[in-house]
gemmi code that builds the backbone of each chain (N, CA, C; Angstrom):
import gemmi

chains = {
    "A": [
        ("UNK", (-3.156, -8.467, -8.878), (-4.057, -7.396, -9.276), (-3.563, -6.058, -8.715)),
        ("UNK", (-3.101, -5.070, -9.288), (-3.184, -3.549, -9.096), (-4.254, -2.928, -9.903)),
        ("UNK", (-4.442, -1.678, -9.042), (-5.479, -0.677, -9.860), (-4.715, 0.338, -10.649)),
        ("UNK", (-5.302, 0.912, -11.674), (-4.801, 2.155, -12.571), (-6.136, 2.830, -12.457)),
        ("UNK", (-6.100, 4.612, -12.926), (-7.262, 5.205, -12.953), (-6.718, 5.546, -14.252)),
        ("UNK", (-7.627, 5.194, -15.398), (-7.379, 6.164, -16.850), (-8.889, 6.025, -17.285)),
        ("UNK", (-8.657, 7.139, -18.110), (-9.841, 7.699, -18.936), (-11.096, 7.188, -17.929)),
        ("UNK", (-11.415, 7.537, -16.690), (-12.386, 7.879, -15.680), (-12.800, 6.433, -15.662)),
        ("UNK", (-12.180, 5.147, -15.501), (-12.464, 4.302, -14.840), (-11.156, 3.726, -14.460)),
        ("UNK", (-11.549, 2.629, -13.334), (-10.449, 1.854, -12.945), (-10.055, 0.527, -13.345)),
        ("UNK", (-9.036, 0.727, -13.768), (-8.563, -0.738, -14.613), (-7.686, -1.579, -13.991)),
        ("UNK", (-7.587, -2.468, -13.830), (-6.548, -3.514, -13.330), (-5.357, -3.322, -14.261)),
        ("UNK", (-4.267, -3.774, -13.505), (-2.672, -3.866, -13.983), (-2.103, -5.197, -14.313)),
        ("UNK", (-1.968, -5.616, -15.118), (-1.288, -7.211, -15.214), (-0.060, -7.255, -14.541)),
        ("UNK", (0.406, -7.806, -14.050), (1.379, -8.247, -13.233), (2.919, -8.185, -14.752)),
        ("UNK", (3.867, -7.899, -14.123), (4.907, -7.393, -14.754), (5.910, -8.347, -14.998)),
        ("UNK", (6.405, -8.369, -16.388), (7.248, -9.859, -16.420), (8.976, -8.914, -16.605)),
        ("UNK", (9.682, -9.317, -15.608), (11.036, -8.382, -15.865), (11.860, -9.580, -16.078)),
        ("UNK", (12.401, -9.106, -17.089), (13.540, -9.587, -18.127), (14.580, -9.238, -18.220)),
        ("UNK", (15.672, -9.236, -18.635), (17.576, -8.827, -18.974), (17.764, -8.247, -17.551)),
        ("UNK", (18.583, -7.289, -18.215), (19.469, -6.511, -16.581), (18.483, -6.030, -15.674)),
        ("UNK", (17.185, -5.882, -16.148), (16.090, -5.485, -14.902), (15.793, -6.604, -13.775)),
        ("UNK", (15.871, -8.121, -14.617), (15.911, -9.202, -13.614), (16.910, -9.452, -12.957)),
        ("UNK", (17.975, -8.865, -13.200), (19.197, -9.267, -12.786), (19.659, -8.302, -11.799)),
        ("UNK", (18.789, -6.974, -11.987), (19.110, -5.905, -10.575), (18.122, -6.736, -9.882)),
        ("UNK", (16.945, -6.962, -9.687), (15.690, -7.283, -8.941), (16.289, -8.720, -8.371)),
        ("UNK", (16.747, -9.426, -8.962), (17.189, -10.535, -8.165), (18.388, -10.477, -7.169)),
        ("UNK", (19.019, -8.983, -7.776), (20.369, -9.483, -6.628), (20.006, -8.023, -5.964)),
        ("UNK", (18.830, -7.675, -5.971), (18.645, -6.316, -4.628), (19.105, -6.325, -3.277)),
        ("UNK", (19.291, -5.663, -3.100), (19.442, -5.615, -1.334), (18.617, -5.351, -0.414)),
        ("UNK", (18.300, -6.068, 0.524), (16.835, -5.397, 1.820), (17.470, -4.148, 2.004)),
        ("UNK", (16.522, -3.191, 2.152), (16.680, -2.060, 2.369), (17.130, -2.305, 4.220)),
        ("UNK", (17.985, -2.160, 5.044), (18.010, -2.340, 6.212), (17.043, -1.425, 7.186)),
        ("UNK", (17.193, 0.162, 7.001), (16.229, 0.893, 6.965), (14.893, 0.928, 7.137)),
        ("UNK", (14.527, 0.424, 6.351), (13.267, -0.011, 5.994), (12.931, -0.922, 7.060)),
        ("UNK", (13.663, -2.118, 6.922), (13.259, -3.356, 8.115), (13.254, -3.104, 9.624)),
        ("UNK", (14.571, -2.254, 9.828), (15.289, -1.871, 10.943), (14.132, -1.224, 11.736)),
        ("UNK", (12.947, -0.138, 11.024), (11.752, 1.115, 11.042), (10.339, -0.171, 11.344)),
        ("UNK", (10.523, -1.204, 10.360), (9.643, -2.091, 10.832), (9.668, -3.000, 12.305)),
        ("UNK", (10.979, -3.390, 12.465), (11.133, -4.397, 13.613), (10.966, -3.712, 14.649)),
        ("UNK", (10.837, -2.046, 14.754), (11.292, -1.877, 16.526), (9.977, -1.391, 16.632)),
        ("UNK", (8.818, -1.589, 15.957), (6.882, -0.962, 15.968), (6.428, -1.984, 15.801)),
        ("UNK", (6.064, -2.344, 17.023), (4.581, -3.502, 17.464), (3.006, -2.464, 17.214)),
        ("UNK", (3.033, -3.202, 15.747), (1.799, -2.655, 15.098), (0.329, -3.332, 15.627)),
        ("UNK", (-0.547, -3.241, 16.057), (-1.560, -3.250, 16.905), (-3.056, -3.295, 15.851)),
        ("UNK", (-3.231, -4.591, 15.876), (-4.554, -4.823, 14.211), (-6.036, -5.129, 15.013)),
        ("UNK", (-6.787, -5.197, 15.145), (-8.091, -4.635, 15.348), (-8.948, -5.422, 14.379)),
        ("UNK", (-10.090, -6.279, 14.415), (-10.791, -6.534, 13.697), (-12.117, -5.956, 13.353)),
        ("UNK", (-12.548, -5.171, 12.672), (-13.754, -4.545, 12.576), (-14.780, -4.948, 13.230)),
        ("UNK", (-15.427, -4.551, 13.899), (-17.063, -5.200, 14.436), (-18.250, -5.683, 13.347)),
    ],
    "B": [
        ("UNK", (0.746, 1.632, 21.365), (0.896, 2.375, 20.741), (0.247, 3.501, 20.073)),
        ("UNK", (0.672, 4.761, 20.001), (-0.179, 5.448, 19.625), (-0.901, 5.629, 18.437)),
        ("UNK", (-0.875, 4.500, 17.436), (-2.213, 4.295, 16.751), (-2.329, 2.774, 16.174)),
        ("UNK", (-3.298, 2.570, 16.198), (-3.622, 1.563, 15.362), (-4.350, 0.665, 14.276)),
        ("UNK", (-4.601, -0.159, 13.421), (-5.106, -0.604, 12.576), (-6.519, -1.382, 12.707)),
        ("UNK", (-6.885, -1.426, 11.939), (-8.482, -1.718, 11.733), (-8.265, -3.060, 10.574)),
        ("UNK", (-8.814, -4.324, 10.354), (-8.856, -5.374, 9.192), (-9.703, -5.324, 9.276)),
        ("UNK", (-10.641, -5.577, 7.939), (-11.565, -6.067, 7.459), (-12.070, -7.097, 6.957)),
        ("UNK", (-13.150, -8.005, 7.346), (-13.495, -8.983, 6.687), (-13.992, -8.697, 5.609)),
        ("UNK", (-14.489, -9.952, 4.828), (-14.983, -9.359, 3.480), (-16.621, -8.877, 3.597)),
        ("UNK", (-17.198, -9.385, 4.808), (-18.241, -9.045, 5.219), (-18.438, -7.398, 5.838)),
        ("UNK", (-17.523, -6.984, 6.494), (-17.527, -5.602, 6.900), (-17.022, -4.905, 5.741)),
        ("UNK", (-16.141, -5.377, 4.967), (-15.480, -4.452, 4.046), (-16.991, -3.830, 3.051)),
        ("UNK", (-17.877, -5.296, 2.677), (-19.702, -4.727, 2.192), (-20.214, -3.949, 2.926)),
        ("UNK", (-20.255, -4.993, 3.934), (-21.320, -3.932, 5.408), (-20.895, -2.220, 5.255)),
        ("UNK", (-19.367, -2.251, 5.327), (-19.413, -0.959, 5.489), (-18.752, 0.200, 4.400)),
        ("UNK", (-19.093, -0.546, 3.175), (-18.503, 0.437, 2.025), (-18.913, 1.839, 2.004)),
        ("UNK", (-20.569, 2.329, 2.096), (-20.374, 3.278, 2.186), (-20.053, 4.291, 3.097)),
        ("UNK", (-19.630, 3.643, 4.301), (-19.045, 4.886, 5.479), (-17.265, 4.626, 5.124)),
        ("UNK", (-17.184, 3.805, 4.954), (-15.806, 3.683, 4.926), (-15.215, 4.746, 3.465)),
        ("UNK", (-16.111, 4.804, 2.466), (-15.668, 5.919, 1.587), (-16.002, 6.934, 1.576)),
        ("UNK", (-16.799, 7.510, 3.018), (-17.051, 8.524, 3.383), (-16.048, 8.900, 4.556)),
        ("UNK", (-15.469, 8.210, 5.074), (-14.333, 8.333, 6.348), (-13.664, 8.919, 5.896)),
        ("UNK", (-12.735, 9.444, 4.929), (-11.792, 9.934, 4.551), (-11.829, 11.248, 3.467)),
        ("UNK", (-10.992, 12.280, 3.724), (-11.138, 13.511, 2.670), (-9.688, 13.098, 1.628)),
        ("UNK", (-10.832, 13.118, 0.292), (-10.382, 13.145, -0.809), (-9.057, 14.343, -1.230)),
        ("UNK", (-8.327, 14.286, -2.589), (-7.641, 15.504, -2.796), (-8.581, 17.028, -2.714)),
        ("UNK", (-7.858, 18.550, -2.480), (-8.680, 19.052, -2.799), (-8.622, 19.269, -4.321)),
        ("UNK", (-8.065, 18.824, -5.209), (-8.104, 18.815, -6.584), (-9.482, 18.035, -6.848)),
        ("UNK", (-10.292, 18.039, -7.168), (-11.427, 17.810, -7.984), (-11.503, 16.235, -8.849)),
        ("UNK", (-10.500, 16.628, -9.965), (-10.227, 15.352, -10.862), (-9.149, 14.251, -9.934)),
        ("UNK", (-8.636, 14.996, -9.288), (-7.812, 13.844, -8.503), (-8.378, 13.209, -7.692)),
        ("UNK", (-9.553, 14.065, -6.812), (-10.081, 13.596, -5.793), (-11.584, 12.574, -6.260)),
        ("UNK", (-11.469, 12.594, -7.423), (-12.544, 11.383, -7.658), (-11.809, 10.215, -8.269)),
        ("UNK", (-10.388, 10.409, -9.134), (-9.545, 9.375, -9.031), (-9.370, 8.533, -7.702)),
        ("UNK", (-9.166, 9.345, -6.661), (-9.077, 8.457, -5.555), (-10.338, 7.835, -4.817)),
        ("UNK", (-10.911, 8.467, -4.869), (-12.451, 7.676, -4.402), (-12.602, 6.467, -5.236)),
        ("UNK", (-12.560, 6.816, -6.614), (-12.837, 5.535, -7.403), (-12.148, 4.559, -7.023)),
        ("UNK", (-10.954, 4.948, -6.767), (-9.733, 3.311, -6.335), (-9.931, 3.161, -4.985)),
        ("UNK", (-10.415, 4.217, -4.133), (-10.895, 3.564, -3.240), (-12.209, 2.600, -2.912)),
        ("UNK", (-12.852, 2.924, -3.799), (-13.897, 1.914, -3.890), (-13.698, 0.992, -4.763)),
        ("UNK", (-13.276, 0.954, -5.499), (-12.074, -0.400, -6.329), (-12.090, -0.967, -5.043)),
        ("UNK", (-11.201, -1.071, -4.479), (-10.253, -1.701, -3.161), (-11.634, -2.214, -2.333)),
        ("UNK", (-12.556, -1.225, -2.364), (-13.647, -2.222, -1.030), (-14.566, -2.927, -1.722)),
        ("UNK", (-14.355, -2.962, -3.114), (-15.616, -4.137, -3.783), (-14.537, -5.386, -3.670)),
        ("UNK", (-13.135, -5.204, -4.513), (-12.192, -6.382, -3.932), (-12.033, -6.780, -2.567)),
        ("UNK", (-12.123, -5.780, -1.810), (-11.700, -6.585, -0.152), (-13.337, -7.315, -0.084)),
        ("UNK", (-14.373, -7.117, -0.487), (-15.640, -7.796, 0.287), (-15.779, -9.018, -0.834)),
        ("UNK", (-14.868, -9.536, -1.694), (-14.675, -10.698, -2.077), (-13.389, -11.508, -2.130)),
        ("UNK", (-12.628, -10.766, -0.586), (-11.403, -11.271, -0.355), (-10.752, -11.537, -1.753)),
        ("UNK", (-10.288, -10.744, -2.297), (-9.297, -10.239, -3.941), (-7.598, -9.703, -2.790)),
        ("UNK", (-8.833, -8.598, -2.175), (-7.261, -8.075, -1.304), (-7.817, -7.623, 0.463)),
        ("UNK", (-7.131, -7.464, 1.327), (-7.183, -6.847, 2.538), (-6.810, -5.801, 2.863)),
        ("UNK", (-7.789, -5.140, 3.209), (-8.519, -3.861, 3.782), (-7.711, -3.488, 5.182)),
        ("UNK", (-7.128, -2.558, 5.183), (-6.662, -2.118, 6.557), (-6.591, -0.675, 6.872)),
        ("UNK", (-7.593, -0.422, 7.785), (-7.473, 1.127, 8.176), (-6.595, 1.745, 9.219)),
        ("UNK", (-6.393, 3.141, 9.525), (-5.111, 3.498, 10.616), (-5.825, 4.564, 11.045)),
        ("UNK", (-6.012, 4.518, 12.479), (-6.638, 5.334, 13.390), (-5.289, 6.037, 14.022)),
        ("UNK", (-5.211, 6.551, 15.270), (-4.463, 7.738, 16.415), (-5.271, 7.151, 17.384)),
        ("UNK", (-4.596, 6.286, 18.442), (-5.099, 5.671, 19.332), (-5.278, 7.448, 20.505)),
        ("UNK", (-4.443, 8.353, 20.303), (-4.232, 9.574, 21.158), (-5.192, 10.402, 21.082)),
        ("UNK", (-5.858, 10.648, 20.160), (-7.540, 11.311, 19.690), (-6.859, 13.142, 18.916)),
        ("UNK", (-5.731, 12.744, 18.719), (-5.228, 13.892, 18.709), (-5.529, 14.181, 17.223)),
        ("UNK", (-5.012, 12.962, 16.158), (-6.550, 12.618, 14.589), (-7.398, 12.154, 15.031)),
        ("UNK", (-8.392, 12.926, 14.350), (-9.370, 12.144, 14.472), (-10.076, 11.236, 13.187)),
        ("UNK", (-10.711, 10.445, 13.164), (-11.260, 9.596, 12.200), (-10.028, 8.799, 11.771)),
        ("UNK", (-10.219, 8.242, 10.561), (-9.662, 7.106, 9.721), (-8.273, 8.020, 9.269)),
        ("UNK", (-7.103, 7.644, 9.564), (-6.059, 8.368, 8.977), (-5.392, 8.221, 7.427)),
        ("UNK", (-5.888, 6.794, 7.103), (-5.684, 6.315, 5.786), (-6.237, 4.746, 5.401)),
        ("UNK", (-5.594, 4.089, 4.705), (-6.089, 3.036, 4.198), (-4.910, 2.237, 3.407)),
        ("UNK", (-4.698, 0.957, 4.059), (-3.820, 0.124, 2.893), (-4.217, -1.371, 2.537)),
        ("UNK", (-4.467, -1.717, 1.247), (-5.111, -3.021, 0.720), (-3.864, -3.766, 0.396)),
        ("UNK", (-3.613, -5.274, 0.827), (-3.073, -6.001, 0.110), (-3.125, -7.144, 0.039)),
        ("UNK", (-2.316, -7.800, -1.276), (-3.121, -9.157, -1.771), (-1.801, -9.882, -2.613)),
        ("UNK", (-1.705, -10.941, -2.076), (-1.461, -12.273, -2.777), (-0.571, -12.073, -4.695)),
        ("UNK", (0.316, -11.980, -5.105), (0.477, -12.197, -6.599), (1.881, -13.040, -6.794)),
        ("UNK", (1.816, -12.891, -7.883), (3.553, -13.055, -8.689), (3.550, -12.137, -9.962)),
        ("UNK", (5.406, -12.099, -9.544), (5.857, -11.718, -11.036), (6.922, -12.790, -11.403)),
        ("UNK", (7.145, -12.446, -12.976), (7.840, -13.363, -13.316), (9.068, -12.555, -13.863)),
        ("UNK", (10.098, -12.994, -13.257), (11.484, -12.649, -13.574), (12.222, -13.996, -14.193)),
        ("UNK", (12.427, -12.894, -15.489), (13.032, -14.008, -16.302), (11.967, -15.042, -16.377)),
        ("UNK", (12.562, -16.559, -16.110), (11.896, -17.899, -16.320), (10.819, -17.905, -14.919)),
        ("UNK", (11.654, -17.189, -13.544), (11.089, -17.210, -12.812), (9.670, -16.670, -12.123)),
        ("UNK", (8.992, -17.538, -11.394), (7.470, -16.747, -10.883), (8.442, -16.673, -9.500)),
        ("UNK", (8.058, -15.589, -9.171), (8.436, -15.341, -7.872), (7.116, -14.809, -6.766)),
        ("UNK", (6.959, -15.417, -5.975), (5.889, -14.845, -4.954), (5.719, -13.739, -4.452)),
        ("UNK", (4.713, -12.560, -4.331), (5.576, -11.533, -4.022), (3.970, -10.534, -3.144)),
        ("UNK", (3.820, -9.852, -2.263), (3.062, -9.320, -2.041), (2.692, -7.779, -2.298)),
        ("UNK", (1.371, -7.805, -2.683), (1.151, -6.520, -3.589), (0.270, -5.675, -2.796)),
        ("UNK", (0.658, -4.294, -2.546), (0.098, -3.106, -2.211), (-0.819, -2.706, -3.538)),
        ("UNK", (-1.978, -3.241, -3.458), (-3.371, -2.689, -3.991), (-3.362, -1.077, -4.006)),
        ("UNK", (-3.482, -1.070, -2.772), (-4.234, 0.585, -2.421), (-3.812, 1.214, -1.325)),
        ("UNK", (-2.869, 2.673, -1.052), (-2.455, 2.987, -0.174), (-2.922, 4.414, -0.424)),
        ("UNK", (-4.123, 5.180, 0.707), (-4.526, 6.536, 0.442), (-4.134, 6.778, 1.972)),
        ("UNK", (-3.803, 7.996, 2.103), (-4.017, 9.010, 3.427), (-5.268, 9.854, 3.358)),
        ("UNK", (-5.611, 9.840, 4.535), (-6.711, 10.983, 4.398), (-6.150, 12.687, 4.036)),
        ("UNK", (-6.663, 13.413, 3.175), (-5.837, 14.321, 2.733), (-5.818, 15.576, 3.852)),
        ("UNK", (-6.623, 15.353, 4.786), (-6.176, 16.358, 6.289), (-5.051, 16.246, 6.402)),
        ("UNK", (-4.272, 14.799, 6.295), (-3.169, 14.428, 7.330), (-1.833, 14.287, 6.049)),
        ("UNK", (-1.999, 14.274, 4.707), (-1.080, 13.763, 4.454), (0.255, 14.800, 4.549)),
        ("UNK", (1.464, 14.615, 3.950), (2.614, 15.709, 3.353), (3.170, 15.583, 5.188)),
        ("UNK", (2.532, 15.497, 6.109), (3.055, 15.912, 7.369), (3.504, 14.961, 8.323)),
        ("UNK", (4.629, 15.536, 9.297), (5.478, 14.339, 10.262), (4.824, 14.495, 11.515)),
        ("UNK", (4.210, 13.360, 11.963), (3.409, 13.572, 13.456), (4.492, 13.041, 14.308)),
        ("UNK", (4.827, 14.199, 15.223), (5.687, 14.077, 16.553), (5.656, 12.628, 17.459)),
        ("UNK", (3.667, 12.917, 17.861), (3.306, 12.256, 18.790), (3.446, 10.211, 17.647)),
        ("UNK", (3.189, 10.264, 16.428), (3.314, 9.249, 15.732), (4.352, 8.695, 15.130)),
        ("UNK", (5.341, 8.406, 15.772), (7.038, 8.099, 15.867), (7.621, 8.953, 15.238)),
        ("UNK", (7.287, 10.085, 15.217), (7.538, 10.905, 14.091), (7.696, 10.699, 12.640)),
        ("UNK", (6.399, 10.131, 12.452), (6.240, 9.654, 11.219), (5.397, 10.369, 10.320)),
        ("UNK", (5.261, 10.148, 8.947), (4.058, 10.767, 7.815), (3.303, 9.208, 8.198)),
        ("UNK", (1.970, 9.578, 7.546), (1.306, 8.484, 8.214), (0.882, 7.633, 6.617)),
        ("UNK", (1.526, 8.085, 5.365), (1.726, 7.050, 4.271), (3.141, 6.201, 4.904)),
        ("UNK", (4.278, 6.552, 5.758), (5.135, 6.065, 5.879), (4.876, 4.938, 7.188)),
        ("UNK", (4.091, 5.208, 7.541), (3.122, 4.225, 8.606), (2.580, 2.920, 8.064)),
        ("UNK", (1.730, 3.740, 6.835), (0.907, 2.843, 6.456), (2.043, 1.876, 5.310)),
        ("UNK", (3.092, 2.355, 4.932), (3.526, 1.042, 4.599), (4.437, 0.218, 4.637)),
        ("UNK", (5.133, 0.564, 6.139), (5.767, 0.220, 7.008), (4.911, -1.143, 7.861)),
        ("UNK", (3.817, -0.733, 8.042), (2.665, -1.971, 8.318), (2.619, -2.704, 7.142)),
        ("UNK", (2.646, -2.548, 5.761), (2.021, -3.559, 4.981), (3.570, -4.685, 4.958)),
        ("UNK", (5.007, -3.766, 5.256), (5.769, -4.685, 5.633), (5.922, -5.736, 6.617)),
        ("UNK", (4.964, -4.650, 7.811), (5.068, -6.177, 8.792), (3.649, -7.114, 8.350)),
        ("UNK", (3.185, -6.779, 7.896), (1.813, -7.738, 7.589), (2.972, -8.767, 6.530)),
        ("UNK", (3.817, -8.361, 5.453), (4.715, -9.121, 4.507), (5.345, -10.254, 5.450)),
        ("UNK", (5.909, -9.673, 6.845), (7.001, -10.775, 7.524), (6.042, -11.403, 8.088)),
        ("UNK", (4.496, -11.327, 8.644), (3.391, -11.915, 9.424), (3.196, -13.347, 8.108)),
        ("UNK", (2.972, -12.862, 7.029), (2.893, -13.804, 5.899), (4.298, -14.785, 5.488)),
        ("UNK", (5.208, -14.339, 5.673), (6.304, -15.107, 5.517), (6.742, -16.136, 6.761)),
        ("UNK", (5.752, -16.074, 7.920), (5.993, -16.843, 9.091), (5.242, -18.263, 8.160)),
        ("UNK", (4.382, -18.279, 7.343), (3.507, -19.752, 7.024), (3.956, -19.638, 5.859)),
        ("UNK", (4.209, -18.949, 4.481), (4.346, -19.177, 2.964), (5.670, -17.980, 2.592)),
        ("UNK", (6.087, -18.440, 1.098), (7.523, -18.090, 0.922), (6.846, -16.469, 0.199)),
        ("UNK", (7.269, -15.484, 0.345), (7.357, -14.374, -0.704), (8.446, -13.597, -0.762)),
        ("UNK", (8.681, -12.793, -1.987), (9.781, -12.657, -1.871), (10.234, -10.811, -2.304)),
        ("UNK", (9.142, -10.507, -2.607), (9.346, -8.943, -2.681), (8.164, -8.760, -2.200)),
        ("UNK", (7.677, -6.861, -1.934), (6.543, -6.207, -1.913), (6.783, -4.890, -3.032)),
        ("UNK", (5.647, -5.168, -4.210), (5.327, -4.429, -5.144), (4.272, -3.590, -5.059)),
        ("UNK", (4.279, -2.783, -5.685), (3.416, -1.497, -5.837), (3.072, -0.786, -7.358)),
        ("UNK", (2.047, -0.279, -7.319), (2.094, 0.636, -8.774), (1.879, 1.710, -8.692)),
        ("UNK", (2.378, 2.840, -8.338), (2.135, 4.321, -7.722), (1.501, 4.790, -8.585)),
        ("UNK", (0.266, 4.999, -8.198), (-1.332, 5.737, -8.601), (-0.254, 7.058, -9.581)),
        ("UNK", (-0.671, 7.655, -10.964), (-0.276, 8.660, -11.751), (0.977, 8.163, -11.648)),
        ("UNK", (1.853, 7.113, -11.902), (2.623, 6.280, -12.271), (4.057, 7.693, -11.908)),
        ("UNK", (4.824, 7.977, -13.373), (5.619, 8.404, -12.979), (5.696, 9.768, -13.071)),
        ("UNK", (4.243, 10.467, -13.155), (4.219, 11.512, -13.324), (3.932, 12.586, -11.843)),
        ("UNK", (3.925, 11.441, -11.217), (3.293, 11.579, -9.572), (4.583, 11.372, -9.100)),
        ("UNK", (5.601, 12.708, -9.038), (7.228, 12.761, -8.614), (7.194, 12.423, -7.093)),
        ("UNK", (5.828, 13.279, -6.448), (5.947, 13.422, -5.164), (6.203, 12.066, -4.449)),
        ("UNK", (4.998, 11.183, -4.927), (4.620, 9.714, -4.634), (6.364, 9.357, -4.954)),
        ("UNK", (6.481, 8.944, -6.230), (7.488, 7.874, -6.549), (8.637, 8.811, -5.576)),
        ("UNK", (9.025, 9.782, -5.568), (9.837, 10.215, -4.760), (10.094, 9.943, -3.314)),
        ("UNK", (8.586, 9.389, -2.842), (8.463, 9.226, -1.341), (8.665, 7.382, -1.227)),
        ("UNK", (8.362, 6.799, -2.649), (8.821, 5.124, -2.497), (9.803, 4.799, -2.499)),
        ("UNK", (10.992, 5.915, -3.039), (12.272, 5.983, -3.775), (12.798, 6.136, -2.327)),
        ("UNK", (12.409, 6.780, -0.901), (13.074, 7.130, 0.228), (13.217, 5.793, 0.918)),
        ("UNK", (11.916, 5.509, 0.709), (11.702, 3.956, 1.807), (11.929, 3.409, 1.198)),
        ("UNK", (12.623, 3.205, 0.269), (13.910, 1.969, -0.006), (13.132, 1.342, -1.345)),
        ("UNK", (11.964, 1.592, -2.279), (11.649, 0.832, -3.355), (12.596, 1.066, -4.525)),
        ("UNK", (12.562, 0.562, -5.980), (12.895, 0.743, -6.873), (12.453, 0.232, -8.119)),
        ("UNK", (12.271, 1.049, -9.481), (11.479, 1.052, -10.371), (12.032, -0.739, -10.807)),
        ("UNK", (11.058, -1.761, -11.208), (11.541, -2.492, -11.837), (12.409, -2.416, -12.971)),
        ("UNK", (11.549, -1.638, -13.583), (11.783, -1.406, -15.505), (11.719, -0.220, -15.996)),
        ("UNK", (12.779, 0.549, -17.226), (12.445, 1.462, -17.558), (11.361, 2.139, -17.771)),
        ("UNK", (10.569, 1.378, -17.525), (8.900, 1.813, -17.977), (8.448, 2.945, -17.182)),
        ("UNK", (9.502, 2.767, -15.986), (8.453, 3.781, -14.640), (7.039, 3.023, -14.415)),
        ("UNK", (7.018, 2.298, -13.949), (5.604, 1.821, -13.484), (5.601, 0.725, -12.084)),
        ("UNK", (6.121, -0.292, -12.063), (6.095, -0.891, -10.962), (7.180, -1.169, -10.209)),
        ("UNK", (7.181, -0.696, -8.592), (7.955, -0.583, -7.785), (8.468, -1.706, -7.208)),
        ("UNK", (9.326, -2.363, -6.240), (9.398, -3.260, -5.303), (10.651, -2.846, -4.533)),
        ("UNK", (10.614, -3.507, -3.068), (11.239, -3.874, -2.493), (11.547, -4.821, -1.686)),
        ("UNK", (13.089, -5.464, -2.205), (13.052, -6.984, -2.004), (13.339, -6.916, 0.007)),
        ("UNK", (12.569, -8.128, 0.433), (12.671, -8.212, 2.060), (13.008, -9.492, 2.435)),
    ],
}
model = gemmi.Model(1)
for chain_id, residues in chains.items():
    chain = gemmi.Chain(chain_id)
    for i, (resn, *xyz) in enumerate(residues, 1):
        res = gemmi.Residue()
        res.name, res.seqid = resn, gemmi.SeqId(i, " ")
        for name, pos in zip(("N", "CA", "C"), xyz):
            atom = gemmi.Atom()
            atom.name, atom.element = name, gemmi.Element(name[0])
            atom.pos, atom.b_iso = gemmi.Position(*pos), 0.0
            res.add_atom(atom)
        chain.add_residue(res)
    model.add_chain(chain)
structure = gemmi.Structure()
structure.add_model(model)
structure.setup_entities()
């Protein structure tokens, strides 16, 4: 489930079916290292609401 | 650390819908800023029937104050090719609009959308300790007309599935 906002309500998104060379970039992507590298070194700290 | 996150049950996410969509300043654009309220309250009728999870981001330093933003996520697949692939989905990612566009010193020197979904990655590897997934997807709110947004997913490493311009991922 994703949300969209059109014509002043919110609609759900169907989930996306990728096909030809779009599946074929998406399957052979690369982890962004960056990305992970920014995640692994922050001990994120979660809290449960009262 | 100097800030941290808030989860919601599906019981608080009810209990506290209407402060929680009062915690946060909308765009000052008008039509935008009720676009986002609406998906933000999208996101807390789904989190209080566990659809998706609710996570707020405080400034443990008091230096923000209130709720700094908000990120929902939940459970899907896509199917590539023949394949379903498991994959976890960013619902809903707002900043409070005091704070957004800006790099907080005292907050690793971070923007605090780059916070917030930098967490929904480690919440991704927290989930991959018990079940398999295999990307984190997104659908950037005003799709591809929202340069700023897709421009800022395009930094932290996402990429458009499909010519379509519409849904993002990045494989982890």
């Amino acid at each position: 489930m994703a949300f969209k906002y059109e014509n002043g309500k919110v609609i759900q998104v169907s989930m996306p079916h990728i096909t030809g060379e779009d599946a074929k970039k998406m399957l052979n992507a690369k982890v962004p290292k960056k990305f992970v590298e920014s995640i692994k070194k922050k001990k994120f700290i979660t809290e449960k609401a009262a | 650390m100097p800030y941290k996150f808030t989860s919601y049950t599906s019981t608080t996410a009810k209990s506290e819908k209407r402060s929680l969509l009062n915690a946060i300043e909308f765009s000052d654009n008008p039509l935008k800023a009720q676009r986002e309220k609406a998906l933000l309250s999208k996101a807390l009728s789904f989190a209080s029937n566990n659809s998706t999870k609710l996570y707020s981001m405080r400034d443990t330093t008091g230096k923000l104050k209130g709720i700094l933003g908000f990120v929902a996520l939940s459970a899907s697949e896509v199917l590539i090719d023949d394949t379903k692939k498991p994959v976890i989905l960013v619902d809903l990612l707002i900043v409070n609009n005091r704070y957004r566009s800006k790099i907080y010193e005292h907050l690793d020197n971070s923007k605090i959308s780059q916070l917030l979904l930098e967490y929904a990655g480690a919440k991704f590897y927290d989930v991959r300790e018990y079940i398999g997934v295999s990307y984190l997807i997104l659908y950037p709110d005003g799709g591809k007309e929202n340069k700023l947004l897709v421009d800022f997913y395009k930094t932290m490493g996402f990429s458009y599935a499909t010519n379509k311009h519409e849904w993002m991922y990045i494989k982890l």
